[in-house]
N, CA, C and O of each residue as an XYZ file, in Angstrom:
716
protein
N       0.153    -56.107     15.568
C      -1.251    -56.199     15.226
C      -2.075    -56.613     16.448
O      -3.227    -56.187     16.537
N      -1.624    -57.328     17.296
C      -2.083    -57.873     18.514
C      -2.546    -56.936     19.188
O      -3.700    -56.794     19.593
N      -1.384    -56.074     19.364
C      -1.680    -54.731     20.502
C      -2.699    -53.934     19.677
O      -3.606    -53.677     20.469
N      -2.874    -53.631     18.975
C      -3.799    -52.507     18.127
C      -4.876    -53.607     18.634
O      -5.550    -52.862     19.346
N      -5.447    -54.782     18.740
C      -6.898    -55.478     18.831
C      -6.644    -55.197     20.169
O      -7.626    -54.869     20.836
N      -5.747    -55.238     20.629
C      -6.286    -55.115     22.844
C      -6.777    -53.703     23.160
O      -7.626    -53.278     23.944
N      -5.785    -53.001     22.102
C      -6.199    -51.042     22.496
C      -7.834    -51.274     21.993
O      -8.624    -51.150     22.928
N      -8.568    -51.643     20.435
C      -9.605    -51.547     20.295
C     -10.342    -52.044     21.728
O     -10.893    -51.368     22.596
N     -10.179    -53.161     21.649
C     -10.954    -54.270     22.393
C     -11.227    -53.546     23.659
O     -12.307    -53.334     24.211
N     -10.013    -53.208     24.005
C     -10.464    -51.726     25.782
C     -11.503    -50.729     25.708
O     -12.441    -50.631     26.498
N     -11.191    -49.716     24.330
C     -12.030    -48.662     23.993
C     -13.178    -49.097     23.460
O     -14.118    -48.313     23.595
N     -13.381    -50.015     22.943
C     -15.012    -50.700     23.261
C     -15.760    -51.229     24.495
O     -16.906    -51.083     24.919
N     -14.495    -52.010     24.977
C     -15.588    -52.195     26.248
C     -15.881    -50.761     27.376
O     -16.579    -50.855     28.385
N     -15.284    -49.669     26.996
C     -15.128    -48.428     27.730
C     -16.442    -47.877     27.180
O     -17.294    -47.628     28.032
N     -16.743    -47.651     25.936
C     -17.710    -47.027     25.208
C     -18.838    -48.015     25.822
O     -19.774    -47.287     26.150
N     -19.132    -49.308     26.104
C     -19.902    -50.482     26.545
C     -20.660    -50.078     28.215
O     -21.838    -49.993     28.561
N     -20.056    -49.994     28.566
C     -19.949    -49.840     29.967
C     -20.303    -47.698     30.241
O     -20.574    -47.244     31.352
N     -20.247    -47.257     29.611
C     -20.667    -46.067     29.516
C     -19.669    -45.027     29.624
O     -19.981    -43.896     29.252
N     -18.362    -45.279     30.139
C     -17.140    -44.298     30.355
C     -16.937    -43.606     29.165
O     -16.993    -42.419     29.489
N     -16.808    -43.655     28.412
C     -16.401    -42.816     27.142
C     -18.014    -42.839     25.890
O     -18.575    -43.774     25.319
N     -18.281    -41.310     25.907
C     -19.505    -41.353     24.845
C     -18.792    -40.903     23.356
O     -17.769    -40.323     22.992
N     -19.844    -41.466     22.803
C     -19.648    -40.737     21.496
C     -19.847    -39.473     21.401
O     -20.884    -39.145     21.978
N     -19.077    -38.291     20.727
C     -20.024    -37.384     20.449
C     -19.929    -37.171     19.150
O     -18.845    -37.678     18.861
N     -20.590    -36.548     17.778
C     -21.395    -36.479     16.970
C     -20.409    -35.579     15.991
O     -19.577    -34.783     16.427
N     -20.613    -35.806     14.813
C     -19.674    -35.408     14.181
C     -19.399    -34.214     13.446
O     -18.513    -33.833     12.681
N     -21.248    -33.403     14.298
C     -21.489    -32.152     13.909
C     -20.658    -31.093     14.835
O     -20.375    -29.919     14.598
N     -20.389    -31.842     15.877
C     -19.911    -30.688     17.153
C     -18.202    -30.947     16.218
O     -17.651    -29.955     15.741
N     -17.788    -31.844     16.129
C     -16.380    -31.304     15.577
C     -16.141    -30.443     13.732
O     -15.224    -29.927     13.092
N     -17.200    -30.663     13.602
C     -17.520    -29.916     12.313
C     -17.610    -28.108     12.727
O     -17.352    -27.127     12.030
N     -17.994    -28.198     13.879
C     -18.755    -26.928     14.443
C     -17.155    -26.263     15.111
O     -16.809    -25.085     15.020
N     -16.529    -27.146     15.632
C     -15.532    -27.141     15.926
C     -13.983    -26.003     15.252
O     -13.250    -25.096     15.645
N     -14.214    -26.829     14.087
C     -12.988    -26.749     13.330
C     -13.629    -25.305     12.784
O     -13.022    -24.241     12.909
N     -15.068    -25.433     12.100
C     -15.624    -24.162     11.833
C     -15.254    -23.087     12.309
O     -14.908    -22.133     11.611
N     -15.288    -23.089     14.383
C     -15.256    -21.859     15.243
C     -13.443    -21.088     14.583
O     -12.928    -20.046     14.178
N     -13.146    -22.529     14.887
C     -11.691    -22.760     14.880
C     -11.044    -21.526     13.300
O     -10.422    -20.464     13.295
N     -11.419    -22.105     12.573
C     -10.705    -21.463     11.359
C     -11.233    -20.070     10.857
O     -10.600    -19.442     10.009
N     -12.832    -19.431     11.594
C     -13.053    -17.791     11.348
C     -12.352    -17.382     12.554
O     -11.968    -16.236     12.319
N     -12.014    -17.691     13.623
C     -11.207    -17.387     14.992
C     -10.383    -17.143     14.347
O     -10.373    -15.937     14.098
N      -9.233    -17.935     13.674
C      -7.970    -17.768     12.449
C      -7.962    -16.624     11.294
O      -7.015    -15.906     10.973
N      -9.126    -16.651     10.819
C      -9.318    -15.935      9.686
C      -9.242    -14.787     10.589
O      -8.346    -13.953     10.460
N     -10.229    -14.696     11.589
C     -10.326    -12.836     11.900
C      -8.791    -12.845     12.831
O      -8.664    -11.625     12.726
N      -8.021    -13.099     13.336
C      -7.144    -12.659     14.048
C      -6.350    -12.298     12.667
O      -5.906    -11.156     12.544
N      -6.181    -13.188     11.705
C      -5.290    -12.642     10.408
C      -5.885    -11.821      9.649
O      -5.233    -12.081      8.637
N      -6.763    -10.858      9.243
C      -7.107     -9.915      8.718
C      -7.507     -8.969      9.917
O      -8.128     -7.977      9.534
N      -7.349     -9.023     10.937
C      -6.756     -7.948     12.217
C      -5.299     -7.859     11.921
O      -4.849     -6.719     12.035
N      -4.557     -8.667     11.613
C      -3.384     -8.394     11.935
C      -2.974     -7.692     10.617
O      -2.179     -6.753     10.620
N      -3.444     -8.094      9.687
C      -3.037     -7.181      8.190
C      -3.669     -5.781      7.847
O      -3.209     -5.109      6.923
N      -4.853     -5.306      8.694
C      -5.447     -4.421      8.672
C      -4.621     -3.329      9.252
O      -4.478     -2.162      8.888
N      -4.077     -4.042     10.312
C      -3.281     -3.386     11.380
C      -2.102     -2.952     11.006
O      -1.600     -1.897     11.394
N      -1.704     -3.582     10.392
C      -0.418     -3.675      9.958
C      -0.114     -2.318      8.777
O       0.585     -1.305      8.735
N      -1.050     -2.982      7.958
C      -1.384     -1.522      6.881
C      -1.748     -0.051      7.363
O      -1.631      0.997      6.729
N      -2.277     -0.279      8.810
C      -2.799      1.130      9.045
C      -1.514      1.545      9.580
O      -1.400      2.765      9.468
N      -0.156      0.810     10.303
C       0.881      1.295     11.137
C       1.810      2.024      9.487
O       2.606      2.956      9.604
N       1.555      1.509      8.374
C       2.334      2.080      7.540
C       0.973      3.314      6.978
O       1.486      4.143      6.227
N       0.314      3.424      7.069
C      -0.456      4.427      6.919
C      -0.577      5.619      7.769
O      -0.819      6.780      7.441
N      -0.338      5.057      9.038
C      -0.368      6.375      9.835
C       1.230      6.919     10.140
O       1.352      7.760     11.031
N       2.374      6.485      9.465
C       3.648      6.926      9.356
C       3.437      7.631      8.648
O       3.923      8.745      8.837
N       2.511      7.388      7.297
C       2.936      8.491      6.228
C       2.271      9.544      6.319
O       2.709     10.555      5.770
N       1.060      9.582      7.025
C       0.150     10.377      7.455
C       0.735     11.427      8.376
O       0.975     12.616      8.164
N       0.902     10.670      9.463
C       1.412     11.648     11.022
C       2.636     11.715     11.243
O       3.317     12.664     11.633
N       2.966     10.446     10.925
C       4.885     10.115     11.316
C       4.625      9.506     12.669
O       3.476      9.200     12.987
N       5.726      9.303     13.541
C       5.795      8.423     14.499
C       5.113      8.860     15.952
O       5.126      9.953     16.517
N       4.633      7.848     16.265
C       3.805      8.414     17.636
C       3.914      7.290     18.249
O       4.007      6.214     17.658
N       3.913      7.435     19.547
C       3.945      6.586     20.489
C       2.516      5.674     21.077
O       2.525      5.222     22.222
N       1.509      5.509     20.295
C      -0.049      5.039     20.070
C       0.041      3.725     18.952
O      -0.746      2.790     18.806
N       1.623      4.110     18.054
C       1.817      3.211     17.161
C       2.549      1.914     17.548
O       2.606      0.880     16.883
N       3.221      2.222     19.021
C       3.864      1.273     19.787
C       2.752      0.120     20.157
O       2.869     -1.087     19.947
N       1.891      0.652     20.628
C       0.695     -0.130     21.226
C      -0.052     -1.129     20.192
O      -0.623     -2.168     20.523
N       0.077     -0.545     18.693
C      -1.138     -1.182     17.416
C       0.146     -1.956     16.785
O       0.013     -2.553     15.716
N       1.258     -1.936     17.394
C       2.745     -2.948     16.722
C       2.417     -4.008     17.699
O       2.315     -5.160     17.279
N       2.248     -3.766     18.890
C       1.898     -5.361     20.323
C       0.698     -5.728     19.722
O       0.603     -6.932     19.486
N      -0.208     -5.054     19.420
C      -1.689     -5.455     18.785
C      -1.129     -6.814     17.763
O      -1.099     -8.025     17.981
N      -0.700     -5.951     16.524
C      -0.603     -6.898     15.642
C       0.270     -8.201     15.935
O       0.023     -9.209     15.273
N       1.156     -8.225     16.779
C       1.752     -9.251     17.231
C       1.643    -10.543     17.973
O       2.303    -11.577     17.868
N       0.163    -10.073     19.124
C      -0.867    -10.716     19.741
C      -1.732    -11.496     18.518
O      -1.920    -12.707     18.407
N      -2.158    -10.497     17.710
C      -2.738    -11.700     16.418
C      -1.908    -12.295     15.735
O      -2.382    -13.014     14.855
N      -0.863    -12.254     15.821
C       0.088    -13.064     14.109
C       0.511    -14.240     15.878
O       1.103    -15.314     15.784
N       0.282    -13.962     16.530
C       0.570    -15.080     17.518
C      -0.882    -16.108     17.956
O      -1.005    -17.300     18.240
N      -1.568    -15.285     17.869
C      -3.296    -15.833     18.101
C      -3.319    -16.553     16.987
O      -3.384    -17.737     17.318
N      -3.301    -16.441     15.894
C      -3.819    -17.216     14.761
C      -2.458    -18.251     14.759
O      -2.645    -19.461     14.880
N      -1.131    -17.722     14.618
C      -0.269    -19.315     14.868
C      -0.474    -20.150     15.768
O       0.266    -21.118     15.944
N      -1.511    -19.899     16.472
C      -1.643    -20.670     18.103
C      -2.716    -21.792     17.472
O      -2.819    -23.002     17.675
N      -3.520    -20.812     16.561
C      -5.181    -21.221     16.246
C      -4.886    -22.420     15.672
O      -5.230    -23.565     15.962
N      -3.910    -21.795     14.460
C      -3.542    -22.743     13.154
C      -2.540    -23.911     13.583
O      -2.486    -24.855     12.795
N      -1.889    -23.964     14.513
C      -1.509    -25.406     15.032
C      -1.936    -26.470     15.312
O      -1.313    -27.435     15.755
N      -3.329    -26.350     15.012
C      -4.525    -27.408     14.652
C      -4.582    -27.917     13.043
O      -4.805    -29.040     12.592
N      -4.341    -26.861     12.475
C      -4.366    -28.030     11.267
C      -3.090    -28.493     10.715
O      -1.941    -28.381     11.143
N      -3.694    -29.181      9.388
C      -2.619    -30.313      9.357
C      -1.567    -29.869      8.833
O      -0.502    -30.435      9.081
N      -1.626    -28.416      7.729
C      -0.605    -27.793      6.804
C       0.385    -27.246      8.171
O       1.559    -27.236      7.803
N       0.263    -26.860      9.416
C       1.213    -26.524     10.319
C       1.616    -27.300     11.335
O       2.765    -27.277     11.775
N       0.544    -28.156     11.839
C       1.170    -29.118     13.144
C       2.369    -30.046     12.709
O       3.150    -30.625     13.463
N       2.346    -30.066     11.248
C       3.381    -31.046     10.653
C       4.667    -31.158     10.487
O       5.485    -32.059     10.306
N       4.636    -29.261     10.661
C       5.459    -28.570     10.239
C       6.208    -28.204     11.910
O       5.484    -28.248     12.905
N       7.478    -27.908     12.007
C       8.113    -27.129     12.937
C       7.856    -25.919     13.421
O       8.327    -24.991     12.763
N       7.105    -25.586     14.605
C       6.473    -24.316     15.342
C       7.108    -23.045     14.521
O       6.429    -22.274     13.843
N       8.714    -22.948     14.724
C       9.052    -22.144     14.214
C       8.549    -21.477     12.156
O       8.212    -20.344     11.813
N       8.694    -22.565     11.397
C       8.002    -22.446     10.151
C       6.842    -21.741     10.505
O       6.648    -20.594     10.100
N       6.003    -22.385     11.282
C       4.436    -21.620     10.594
C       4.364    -20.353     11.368
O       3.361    -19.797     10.922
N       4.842    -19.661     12.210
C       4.957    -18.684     12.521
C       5.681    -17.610     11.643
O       5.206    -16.475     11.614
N       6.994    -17.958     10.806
C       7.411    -17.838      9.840
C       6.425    -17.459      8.457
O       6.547    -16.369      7.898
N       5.617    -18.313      8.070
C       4.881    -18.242      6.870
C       3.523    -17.500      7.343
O       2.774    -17.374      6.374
N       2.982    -16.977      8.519
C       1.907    -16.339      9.035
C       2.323    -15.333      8.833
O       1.596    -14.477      8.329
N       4.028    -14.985      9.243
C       4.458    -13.341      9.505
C       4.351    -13.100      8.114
O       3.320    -12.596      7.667
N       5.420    -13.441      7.287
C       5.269    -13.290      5.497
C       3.698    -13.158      4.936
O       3.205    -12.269      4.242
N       3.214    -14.121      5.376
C       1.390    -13.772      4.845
C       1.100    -12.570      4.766
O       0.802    -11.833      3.826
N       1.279    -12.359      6.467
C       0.244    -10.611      7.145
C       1.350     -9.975      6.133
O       0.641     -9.800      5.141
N       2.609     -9.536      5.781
C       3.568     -8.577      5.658
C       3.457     -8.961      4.272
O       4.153     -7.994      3.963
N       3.265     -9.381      3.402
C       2.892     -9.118      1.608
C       1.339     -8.845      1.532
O       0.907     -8.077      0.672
N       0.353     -9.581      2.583
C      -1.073     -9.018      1.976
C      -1.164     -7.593      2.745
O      -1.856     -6.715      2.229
N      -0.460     -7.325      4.009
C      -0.374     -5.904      4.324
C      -0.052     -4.723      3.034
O      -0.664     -3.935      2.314
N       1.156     -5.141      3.267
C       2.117     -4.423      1.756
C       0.741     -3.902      0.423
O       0.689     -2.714      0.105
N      -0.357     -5.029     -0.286
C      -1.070     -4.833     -1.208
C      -2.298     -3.994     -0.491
O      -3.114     -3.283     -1.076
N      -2.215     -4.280      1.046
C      -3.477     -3.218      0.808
C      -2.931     -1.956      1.465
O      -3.725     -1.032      1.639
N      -1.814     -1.831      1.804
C      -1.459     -0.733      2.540
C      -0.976      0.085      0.549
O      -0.711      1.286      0.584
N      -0.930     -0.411     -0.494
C      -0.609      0.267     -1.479
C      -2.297      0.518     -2.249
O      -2.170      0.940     -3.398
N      -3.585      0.359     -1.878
C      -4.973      0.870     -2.198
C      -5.217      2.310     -1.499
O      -4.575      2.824     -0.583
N      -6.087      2.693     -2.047
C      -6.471      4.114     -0.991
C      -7.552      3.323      0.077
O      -8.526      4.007     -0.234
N      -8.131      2.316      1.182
C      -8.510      1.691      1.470
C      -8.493      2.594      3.282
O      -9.379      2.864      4.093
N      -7.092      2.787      3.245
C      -7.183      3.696      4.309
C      -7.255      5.239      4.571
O      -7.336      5.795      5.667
N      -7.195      5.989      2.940
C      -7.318      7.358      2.881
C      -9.016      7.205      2.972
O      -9.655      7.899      3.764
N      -9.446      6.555      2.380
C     -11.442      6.529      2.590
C     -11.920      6.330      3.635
O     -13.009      6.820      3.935
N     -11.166      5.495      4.521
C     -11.974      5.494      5.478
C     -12.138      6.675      6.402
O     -13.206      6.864      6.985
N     -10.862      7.654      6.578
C      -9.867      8.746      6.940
C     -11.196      9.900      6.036
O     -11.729     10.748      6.751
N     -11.339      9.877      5.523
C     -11.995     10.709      4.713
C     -13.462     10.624      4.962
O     -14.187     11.616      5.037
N     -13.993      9.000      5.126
C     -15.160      8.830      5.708
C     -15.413      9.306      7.004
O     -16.409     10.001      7.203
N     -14.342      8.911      8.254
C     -14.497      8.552      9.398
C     -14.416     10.639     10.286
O     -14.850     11.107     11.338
N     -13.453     11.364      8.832
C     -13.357     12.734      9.244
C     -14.733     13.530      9.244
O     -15.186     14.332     10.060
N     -15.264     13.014      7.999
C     -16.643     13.664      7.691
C     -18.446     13.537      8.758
O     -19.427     14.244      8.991
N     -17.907     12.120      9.092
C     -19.229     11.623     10.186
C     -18.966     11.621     11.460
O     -19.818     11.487     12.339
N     -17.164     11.845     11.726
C     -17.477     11.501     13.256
C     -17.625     10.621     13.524
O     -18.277     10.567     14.567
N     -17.201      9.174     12.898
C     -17.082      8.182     13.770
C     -16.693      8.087     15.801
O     -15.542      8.258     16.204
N     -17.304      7.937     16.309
C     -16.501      8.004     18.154
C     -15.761      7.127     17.872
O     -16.061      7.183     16.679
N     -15.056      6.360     17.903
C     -13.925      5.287     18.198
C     -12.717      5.143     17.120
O     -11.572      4.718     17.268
N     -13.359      5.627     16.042
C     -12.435      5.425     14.852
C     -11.681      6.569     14.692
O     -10.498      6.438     14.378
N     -12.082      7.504     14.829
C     -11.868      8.662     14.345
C     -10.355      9.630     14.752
O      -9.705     10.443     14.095
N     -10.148      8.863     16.694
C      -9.236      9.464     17.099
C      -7.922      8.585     16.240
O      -6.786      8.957     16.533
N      -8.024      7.689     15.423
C      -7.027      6.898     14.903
C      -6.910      7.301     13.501
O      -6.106      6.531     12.974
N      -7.372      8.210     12.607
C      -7.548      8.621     11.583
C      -7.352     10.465     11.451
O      -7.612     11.133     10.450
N      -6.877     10.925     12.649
C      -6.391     11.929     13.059
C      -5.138     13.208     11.749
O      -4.212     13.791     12.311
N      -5.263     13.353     10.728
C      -4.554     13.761      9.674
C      -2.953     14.185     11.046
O      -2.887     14.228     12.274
N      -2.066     14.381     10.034
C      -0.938     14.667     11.062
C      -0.188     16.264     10.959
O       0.937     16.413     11.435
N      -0.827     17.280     10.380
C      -0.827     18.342     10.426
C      -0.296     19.333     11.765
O       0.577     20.197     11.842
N      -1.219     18.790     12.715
C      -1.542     19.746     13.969
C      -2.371     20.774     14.197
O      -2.207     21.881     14.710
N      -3.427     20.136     13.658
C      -4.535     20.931     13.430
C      -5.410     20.488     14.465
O      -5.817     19.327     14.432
N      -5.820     21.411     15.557
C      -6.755     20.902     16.898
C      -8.125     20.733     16.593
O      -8.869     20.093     17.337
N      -8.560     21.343     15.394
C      -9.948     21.345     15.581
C     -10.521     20.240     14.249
O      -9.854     19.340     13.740
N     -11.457     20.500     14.019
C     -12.356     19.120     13.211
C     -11.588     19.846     11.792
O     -11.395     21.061     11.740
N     -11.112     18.708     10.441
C     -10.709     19.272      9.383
C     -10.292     18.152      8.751
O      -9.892     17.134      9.316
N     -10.410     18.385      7.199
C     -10.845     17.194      6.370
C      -9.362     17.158      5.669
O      -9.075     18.100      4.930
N      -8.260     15.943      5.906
C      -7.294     15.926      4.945
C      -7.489     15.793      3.704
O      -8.256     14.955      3.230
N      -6.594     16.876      2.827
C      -6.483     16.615      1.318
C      -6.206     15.284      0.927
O      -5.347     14.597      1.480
N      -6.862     14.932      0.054
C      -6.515     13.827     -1.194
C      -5.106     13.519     -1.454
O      -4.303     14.190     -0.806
N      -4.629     12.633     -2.277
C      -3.454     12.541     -2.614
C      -3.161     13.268     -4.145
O      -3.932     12.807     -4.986
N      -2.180     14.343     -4.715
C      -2.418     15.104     -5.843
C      -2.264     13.791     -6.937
O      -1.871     12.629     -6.837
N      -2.698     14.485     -7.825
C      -3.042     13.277     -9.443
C      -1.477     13.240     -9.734
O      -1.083     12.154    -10.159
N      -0.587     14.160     -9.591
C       1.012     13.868     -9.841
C       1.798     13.020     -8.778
O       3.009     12.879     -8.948
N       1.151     12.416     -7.631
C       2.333     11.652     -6.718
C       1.764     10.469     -7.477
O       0.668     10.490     -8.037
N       2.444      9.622     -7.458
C       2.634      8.176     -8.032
C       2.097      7.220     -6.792
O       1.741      6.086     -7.113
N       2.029      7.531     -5.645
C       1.466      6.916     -4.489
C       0.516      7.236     -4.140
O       0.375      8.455     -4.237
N      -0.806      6.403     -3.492
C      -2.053      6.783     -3.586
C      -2.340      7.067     -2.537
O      -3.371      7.668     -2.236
N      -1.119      6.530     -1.458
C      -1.437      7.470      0.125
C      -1.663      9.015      0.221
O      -1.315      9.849     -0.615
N      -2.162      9.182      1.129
C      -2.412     10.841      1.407
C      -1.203     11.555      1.867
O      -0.420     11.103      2.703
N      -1.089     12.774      1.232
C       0.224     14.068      2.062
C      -0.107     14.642      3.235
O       0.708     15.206      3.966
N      -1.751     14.481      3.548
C      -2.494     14.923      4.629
C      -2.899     16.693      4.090
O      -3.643     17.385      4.786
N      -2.261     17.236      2.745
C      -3.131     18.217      2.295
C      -2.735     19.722      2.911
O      -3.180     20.708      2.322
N      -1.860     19.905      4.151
C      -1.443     20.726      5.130
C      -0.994     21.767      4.125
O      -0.499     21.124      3.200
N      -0.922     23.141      3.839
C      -0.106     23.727      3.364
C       0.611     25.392      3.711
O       0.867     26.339      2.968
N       0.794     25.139      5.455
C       1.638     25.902      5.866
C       1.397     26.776      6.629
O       2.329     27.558      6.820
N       0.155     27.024      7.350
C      -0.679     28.147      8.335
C      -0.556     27.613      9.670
O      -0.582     28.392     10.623
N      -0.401     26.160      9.875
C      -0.492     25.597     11.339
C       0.671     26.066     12.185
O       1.414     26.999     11.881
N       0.741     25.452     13.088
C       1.768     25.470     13.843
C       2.792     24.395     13.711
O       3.912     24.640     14.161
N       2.653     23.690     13.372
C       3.198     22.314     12.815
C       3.933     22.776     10.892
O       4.650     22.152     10.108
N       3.481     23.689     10.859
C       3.773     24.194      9.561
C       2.919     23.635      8.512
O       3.486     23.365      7.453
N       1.561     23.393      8.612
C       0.365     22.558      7.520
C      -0.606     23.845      8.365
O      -0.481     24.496      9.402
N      -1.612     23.750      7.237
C      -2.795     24.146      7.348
C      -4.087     22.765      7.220
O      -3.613     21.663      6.942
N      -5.621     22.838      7.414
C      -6.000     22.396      7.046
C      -7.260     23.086      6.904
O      -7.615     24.114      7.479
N      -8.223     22.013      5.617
C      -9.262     22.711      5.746
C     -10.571     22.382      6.982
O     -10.948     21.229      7.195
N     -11.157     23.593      7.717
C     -12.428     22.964      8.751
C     -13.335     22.975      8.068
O     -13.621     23.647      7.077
N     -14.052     21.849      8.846
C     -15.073     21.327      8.451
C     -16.306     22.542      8.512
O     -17.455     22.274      8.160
């Protein structure tokens, strides 16, 4: 108990003398704030991401563009375990755990939205307007060079992902329709 009154007794006369200020309890409010949408958006990057790498398998199949959006998502499920080692549900915990329960997070809320049509709409949106940036990532996987709108998913597949609609004129062996 002694030592705890000498540690106070220092850090007052420090705060006294001017070496150490207070600061205000809005900046760590502001703080933790930056702190936890920094968290939030690296983890719904990383599940977005995640869903689109199983979306554009079923779409295109494997490409080497998908190598690059697998380091993506990995940089965030590492950004946000970095973030979240600030609070108290993980610093408490063993590094290894919360990296653990971040990966499981992104990989079941991936899983629910990679099973919505969430990414055939946008694919469907992004074909129709021409998005510039989006668009080369929403690419149907046919082999179709020029502008063309993938089919829907038919009312008989049980999965709500897209077939990409192709049916056999390309070179790739799909057709599609142009815009």
């Amino acid at each position: 108990m002694n030592q705890t009154n000498d540690v106070a007794q220092k850090v007052i006369a420090k705060i006294m003398t001017g070496k150490v200020k207070m600061k205000p309890k809005v900046l760590f409010a502001f703080q933790t704030a930056v702190l936890v949408l920094l968290a939030g958006v690296a983890m719904v990057l990383a599940v977005f991401l995640t869903s689109f790498i199983g979306f554009a398998l079923k779409v295109k199949g494997y490409s080497h563009f998908l190598i690059a959006i697998i380091l993506a998502v990995v940089l965030f499920i590492v950004l946000a375990w970095v973030l979240t080692k600030r609070f108290p549900a993980f610093y408490k915990r063993p590094l290894l755990l919360g990296l653990v329960i971040i990966f499981i997070s992104v990989a079941m809320v991936s899983l629910a939205v990679f099973s919505t049509p969430l990414h055939q709409k946008i694919m469907e949106y992004v074909q129709q307007n021409n998005v510039p940036i989006v668009t080369p990532f929403y690419e149907c996987g046919c082999g179709c060079s020029t502008n063309h709108i993938c089919g829907s998913p038919k009312a008989s597949d049980i999965s709500p992902q897209p077939s990409c609609g192709c049916s056999g004129d390309s070179s790739t062996g799909g057709s599609c329709t142009v815009k």
